[in-house]
PDB file of the backbone (N, CA, C, O) and the ligand in Angstrom, with CONECT records:
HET     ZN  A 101       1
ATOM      1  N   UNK A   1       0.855  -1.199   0.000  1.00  0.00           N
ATOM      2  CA  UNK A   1       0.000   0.000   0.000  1.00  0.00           C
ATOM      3  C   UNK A   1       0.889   1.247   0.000  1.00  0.00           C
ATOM      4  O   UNK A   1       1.939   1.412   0.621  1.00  0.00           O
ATOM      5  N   UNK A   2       0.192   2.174  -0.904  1.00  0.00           N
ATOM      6  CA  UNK A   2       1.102   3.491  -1.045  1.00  0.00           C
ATOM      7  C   UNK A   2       0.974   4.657  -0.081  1.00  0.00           C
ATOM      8  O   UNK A   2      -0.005   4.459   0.637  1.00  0.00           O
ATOM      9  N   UNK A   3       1.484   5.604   0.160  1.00  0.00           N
ATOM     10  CA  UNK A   3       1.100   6.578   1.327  1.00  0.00           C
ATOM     11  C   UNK A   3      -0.195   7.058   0.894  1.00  0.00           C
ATOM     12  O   UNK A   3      -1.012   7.334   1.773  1.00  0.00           O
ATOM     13  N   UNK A   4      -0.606   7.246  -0.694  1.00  0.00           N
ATOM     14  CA  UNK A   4      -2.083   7.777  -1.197  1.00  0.00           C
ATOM     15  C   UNK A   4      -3.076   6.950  -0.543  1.00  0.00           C
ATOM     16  O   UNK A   4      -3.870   7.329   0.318  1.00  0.00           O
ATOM     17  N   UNK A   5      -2.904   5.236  -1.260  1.00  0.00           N
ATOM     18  CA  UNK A   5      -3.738   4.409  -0.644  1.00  0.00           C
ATOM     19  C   UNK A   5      -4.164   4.796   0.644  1.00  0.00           C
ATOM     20  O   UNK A   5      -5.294   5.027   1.075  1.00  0.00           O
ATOM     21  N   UNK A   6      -2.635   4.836   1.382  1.00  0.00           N
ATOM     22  CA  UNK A   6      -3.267   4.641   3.430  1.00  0.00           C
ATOM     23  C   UNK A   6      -4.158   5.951   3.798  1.00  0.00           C
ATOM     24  O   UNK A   6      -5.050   5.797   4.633  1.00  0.00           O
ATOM     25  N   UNK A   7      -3.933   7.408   3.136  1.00  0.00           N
ATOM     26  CA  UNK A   7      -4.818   8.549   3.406  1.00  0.00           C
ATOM     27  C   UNK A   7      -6.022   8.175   2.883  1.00  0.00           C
ATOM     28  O   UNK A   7      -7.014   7.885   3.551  1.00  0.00           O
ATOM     29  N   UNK A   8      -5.953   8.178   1.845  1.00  0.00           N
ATOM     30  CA  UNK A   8      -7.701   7.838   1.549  1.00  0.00           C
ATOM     31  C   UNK A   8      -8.246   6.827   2.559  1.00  0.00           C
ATOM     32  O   UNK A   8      -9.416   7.011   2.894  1.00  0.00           O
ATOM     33  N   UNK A   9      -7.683   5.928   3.029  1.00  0.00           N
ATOM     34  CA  UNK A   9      -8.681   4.571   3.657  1.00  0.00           C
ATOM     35  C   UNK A   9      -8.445   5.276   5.043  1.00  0.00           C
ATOM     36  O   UNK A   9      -9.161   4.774   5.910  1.00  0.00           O
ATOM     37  N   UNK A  10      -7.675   6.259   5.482  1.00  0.00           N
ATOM     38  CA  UNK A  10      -7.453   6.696   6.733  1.00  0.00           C
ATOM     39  C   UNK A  10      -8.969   7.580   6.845  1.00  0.00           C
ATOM     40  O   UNK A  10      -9.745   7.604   7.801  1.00  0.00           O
ATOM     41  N   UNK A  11      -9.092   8.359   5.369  1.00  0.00           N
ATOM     42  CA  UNK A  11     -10.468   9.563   5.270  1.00  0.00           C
ATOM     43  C   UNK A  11     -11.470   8.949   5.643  1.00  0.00           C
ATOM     44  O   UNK A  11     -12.260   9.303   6.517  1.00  0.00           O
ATOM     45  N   UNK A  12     -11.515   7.370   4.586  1.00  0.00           N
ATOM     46  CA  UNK A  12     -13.026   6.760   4.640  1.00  0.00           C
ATOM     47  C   UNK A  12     -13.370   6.227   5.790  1.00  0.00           C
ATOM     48  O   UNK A  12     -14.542   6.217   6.166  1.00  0.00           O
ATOM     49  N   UNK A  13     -12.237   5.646   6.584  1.00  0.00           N
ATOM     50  CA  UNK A  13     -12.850   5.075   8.049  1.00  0.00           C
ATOM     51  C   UNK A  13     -13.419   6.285   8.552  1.00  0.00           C
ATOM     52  O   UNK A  13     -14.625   6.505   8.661  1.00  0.00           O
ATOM     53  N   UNK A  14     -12.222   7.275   8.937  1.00  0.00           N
ATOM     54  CA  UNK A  14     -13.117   8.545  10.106  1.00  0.00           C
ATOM     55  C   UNK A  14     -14.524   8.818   9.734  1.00  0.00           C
ATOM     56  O   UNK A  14     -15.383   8.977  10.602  1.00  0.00           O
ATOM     57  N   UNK A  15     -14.808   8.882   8.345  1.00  0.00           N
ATOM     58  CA  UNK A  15     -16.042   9.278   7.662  1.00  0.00           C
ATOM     59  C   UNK A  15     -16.917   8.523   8.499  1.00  0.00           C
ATOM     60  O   UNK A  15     -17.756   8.992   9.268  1.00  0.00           O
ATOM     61  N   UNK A  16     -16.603   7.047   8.247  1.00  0.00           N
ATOM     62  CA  UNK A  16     -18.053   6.212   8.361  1.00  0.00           C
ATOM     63  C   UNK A  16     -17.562   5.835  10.188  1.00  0.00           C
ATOM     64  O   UNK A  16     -18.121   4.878  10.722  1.00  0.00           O
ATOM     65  N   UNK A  17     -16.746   6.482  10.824  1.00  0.00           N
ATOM     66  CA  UNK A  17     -16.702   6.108  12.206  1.00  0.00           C
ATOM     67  C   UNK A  17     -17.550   7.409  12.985  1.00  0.00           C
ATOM     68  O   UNK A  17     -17.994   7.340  14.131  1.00  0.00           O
ATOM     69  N   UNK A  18     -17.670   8.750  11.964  1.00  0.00           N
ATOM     70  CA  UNK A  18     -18.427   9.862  12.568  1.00  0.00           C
ATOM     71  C   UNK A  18     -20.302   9.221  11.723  1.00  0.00           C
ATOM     72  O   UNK A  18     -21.315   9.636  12.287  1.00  0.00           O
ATOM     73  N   UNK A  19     -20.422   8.528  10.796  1.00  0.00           N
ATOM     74  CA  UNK A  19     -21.299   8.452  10.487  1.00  0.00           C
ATOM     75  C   UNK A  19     -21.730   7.378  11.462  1.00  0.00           C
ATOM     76  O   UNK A  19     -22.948   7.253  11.586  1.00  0.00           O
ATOM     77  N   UNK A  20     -20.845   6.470  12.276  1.00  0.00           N
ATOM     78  CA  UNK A  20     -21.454   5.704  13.033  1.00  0.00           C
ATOM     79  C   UNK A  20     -21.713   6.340  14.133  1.00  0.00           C
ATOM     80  O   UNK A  20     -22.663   6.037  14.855  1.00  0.00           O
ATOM     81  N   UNK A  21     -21.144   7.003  14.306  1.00  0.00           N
ATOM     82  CA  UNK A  21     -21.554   7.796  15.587  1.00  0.00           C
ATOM     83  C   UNK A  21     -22.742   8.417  15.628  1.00  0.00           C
ATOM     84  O   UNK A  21     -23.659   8.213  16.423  1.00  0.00           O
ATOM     85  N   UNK A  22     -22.685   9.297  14.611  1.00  0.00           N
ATOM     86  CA  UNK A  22     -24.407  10.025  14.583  1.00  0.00           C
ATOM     87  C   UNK A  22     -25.712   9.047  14.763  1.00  0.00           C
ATOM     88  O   UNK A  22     -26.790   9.268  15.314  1.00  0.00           O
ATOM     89  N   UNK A  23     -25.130   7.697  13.984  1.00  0.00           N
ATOM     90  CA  UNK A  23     -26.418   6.701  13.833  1.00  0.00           C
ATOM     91  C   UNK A  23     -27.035   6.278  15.490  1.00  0.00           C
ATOM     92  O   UNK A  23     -28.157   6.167  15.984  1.00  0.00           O
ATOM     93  N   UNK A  24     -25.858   6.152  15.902  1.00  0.00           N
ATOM     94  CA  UNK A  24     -25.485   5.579  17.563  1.00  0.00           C
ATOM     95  C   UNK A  24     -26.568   6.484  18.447  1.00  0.00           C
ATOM     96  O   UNK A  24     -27.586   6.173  19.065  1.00  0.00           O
ATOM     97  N   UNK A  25     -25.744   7.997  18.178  1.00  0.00           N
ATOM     98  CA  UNK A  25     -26.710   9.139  18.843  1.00  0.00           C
ATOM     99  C   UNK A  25     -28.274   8.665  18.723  1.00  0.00           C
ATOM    100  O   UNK A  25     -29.023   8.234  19.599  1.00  0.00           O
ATOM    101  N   UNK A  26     -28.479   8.872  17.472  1.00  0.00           N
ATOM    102  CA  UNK A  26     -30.074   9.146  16.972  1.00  0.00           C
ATOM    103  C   UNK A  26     -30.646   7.664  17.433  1.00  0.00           C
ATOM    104  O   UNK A  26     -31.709   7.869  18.019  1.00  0.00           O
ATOM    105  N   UNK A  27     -30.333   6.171  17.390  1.00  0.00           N
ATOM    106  CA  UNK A  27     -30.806   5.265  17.867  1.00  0.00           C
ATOM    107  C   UNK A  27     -31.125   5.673  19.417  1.00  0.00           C
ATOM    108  O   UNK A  27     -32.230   5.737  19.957  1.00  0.00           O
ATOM    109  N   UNK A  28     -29.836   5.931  19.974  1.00  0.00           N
ATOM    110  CA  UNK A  28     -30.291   5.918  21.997  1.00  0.00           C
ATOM    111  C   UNK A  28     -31.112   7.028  21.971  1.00  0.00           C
ATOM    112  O   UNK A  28     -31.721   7.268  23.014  1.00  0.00           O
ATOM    113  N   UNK A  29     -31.278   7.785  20.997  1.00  0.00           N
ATOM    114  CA  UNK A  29     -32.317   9.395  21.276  1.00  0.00           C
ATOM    115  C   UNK A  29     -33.516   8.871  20.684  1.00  0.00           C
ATOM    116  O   UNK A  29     -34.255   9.524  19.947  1.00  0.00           O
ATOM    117  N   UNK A  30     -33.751   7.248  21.145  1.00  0.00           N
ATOM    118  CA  UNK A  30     -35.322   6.600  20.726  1.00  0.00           C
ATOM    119  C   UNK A  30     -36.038   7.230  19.458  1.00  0.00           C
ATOM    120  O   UNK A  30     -37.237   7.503  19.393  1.00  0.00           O
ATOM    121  N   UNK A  31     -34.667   7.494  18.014  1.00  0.00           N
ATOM    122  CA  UNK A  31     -35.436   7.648  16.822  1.00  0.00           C
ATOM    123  C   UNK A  31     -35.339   6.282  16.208  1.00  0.00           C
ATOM    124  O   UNK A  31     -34.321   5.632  16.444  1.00  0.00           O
ATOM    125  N   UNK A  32     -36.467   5.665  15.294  1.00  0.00           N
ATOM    126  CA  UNK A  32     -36.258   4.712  14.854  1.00  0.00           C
ATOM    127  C   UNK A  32     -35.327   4.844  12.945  1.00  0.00           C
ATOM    128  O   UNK A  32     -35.613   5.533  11.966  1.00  0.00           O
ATOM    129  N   UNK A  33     -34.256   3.862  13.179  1.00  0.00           N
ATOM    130  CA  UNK A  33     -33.256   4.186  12.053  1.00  0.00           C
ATOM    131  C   UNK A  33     -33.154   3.354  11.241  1.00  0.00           C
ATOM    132  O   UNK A  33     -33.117   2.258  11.799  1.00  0.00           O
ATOM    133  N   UNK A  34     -33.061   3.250   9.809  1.00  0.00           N
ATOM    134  CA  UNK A  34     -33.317   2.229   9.503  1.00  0.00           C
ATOM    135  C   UNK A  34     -31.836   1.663   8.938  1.00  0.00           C
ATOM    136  O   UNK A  34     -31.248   2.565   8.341  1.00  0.00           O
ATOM    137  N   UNK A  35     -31.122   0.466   8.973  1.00  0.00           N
ATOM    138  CA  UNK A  35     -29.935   0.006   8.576  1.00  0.00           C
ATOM    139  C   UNK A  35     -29.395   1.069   6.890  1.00  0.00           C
ATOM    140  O   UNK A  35     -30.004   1.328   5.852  1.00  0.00           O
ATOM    141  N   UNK A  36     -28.503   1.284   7.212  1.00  0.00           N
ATOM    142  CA  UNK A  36     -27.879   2.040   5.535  1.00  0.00           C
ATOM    143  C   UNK A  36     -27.455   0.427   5.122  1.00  0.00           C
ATOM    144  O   UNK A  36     -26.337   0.453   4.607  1.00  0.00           O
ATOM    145  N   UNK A  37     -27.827  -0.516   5.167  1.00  0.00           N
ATOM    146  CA  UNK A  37     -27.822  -1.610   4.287  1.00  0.00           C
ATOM    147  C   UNK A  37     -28.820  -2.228   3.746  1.00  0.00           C
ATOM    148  O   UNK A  37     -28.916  -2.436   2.537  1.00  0.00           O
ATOM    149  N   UNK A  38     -29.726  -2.606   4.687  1.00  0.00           N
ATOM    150  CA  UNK A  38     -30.406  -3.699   4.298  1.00  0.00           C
ATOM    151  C   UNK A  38     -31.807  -3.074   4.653  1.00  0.00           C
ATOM    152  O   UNK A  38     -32.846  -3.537   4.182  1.00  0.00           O
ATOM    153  N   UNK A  39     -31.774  -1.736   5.716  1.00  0.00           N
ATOM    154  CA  UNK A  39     -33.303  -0.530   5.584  1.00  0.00           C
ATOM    155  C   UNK A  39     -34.208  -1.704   6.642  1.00  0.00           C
ATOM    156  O   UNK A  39     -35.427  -1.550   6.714  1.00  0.00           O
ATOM    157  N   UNK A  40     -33.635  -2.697   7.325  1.00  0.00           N
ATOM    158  CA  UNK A  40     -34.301  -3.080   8.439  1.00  0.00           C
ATOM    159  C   UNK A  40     -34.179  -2.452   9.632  1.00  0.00           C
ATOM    160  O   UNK A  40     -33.082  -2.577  10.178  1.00  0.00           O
ATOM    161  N   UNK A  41     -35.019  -1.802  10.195  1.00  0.00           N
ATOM    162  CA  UNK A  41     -34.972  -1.259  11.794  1.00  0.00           C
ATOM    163  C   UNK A  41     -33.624  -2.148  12.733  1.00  0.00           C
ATOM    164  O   UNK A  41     -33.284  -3.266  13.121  1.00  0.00           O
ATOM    165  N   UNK A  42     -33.196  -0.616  12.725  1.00  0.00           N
ATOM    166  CA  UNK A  42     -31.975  -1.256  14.292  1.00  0.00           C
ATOM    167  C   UNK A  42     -32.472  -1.146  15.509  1.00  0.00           C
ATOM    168  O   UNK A  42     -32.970  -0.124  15.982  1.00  0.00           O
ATOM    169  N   UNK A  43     -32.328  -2.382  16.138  1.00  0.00           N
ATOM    170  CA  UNK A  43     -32.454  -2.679  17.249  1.00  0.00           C
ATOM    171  C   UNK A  43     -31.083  -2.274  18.013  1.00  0.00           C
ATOM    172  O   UNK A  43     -29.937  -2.434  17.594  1.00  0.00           O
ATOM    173  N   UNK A  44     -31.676  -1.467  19.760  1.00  0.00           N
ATOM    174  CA  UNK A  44     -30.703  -1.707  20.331  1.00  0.00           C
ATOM    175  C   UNK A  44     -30.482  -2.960  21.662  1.00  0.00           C
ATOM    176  O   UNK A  44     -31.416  -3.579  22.170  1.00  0.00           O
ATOM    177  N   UNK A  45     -29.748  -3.037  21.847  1.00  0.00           N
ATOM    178  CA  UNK A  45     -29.397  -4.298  22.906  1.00  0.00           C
ATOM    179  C   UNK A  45     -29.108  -3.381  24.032  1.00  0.00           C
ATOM    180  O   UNK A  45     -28.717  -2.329  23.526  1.00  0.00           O
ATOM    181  N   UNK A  46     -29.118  -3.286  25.331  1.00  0.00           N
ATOM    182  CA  UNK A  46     -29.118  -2.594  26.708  1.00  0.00           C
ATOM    183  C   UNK A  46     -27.918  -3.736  27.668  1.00  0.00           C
ATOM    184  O   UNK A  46     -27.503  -4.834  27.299  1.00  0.00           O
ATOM    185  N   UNK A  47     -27.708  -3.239  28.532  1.00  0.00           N
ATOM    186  CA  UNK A  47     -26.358  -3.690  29.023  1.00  0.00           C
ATOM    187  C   UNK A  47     -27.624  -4.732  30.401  1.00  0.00           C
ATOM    188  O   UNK A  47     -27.321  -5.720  31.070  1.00  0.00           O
ATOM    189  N   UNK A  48     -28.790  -4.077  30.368  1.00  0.00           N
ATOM    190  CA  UNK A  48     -29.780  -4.519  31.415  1.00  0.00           C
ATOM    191  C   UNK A  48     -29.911  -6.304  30.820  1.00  0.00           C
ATOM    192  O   UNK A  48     -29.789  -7.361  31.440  1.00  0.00           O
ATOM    193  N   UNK A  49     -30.210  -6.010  29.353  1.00  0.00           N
ATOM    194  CA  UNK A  49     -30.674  -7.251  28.481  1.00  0.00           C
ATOM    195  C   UNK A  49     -29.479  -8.729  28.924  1.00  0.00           C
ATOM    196  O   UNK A  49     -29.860  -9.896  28.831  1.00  0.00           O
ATOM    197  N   UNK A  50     -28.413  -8.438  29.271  1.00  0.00           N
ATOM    198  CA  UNK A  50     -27.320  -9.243  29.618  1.00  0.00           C
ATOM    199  C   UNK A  50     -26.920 -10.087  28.119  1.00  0.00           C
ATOM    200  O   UNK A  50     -26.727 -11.287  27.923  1.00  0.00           O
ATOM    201  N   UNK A  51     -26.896  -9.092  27.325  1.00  0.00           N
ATOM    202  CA  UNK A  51     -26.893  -9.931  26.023  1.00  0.00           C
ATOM    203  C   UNK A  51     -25.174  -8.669  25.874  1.00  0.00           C
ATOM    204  O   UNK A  51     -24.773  -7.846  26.697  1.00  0.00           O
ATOM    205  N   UNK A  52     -24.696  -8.976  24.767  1.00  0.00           N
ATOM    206  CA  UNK A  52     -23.636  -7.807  23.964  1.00  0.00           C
ATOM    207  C   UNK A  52     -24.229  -6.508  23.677  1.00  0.00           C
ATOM    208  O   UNK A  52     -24.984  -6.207  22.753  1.00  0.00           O
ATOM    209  N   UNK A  53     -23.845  -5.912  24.457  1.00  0.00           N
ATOM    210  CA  UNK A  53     -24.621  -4.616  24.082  1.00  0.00           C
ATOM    211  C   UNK A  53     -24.485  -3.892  22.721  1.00  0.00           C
ATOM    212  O   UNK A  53     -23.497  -4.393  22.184  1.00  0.00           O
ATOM    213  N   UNK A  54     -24.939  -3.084  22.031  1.00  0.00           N
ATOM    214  CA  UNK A  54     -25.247  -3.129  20.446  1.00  0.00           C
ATOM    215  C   UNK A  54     -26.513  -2.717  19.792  1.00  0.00           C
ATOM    216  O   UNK A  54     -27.694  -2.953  20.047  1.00  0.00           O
ATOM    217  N   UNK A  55     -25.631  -1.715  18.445  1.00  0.00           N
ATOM    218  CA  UNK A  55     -26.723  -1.862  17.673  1.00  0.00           C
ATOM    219  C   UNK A  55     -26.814  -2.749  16.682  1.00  0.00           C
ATOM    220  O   UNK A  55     -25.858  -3.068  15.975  1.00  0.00           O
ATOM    221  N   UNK A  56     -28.411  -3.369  16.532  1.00  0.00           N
ATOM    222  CA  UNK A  56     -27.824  -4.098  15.354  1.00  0.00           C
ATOM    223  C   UNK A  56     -29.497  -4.404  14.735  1.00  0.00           C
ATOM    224  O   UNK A  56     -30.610  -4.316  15.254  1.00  0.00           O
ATOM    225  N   UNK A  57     -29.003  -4.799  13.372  1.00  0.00           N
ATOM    226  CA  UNK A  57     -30.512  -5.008  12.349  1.00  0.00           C
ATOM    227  C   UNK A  57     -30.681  -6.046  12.084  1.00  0.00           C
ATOM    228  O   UNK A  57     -29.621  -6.639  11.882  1.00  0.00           O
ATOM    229  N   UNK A  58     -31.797  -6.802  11.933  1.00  0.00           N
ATOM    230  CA  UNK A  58     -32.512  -8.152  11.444  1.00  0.00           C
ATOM    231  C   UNK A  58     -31.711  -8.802  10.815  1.00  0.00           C
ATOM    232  O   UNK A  58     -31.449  -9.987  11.017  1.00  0.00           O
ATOM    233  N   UNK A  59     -31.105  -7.899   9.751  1.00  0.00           N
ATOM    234  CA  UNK A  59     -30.039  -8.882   8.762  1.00  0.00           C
ATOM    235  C   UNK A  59     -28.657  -9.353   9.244  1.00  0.00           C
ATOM    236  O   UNK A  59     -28.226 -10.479   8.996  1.00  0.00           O
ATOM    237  N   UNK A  60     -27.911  -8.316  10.026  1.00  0.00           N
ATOM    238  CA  UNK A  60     -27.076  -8.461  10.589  1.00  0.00           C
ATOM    239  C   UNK A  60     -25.650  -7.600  10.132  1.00  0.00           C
ATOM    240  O   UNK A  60     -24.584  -7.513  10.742  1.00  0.00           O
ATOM    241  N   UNK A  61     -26.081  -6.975   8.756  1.00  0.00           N
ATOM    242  CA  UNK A  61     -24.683  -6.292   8.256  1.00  0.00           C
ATOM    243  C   UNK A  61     -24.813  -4.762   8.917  1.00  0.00           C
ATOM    244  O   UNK A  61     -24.132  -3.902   8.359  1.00  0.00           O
ATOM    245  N   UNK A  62     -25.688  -4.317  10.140  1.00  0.00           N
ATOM    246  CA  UNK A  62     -25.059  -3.354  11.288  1.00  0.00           C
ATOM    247  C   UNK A  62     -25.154  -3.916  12.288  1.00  0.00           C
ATOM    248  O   UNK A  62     -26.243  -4.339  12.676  1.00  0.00           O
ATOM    249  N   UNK A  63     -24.101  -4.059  12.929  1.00  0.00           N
ATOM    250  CA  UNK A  63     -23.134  -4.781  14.285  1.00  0.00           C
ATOM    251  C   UNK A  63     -22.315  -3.748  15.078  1.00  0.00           C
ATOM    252  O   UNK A  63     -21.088  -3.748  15.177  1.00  0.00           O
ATOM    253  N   UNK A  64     -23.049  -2.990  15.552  1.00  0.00           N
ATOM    254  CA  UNK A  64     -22.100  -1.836  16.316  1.00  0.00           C
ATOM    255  C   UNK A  64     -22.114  -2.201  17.959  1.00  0.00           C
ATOM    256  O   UNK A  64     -23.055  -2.089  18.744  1.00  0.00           O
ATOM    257  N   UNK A  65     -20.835  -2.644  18.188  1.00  0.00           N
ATOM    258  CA  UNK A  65     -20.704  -2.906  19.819  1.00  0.00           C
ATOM    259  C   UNK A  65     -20.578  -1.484  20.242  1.00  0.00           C
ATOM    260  O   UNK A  65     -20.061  -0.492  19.728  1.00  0.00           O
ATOM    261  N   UNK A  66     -21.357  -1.762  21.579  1.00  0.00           N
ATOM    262  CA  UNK A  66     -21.174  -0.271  22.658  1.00  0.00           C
ATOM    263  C   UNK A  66     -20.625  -0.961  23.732  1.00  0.00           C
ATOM    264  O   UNK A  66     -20.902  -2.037  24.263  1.00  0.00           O
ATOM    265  N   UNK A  67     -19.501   0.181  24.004  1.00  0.00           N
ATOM    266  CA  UNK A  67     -19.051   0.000  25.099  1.00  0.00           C
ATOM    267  C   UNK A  67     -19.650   1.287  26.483  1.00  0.00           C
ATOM    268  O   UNK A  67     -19.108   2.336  26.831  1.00  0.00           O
ATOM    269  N   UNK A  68     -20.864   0.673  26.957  1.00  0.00           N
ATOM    270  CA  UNK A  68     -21.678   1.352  27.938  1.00  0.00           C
ATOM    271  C   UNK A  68     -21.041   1.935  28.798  1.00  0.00           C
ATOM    272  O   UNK A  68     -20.946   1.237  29.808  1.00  0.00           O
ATOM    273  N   UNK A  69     -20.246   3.496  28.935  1.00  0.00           N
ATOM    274  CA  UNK A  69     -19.715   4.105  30.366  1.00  0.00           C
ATOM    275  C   UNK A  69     -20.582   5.270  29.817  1.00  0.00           C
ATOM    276  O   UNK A  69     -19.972   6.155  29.216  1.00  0.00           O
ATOM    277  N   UNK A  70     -21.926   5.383  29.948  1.00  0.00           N
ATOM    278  CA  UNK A  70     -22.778   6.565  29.938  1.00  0.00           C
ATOM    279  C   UNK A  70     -23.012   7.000  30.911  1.00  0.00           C
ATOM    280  O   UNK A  70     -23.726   8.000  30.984  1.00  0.00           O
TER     281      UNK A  70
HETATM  282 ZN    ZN A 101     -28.825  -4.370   7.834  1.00  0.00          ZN2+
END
């Protein structure tokens, strides 16, 4: 990989790590969101549930672990 390669893939993560973030926000702010994949409602998982805490959709291609220190 070239130094071009590693900036660009350095841009696109932060991109989609602030786009995960916003999604994150707007899920715990009880809006309902729908997957940017597959447009199935994300579910969240609660640290109460004793399951992996997480967002995640029916299909399964959004898998966002939370690490709960709210
Ligand atoms: Zn999905």
């Amino acid at each position: 990989m070239d130094e071009q390669q590693f900036k660009r893939l350095k841009t696109v993560s932060a991109k989609s790590f602030n786009d995960q973030k916003a999604l994150i926000k707007k899920v715990l702010a009880g809006r309902d969101m729908p997957c940017p994949q597959c447009g199935t409602m994300i579910r969240v998982v609660l640290p109460e549930d004793k399951k992996a805490t997480g967002l995640y959709c029916a299909q399964g291609c959004t898998n966002i672990a939370l690490d709960f220190v709210l």
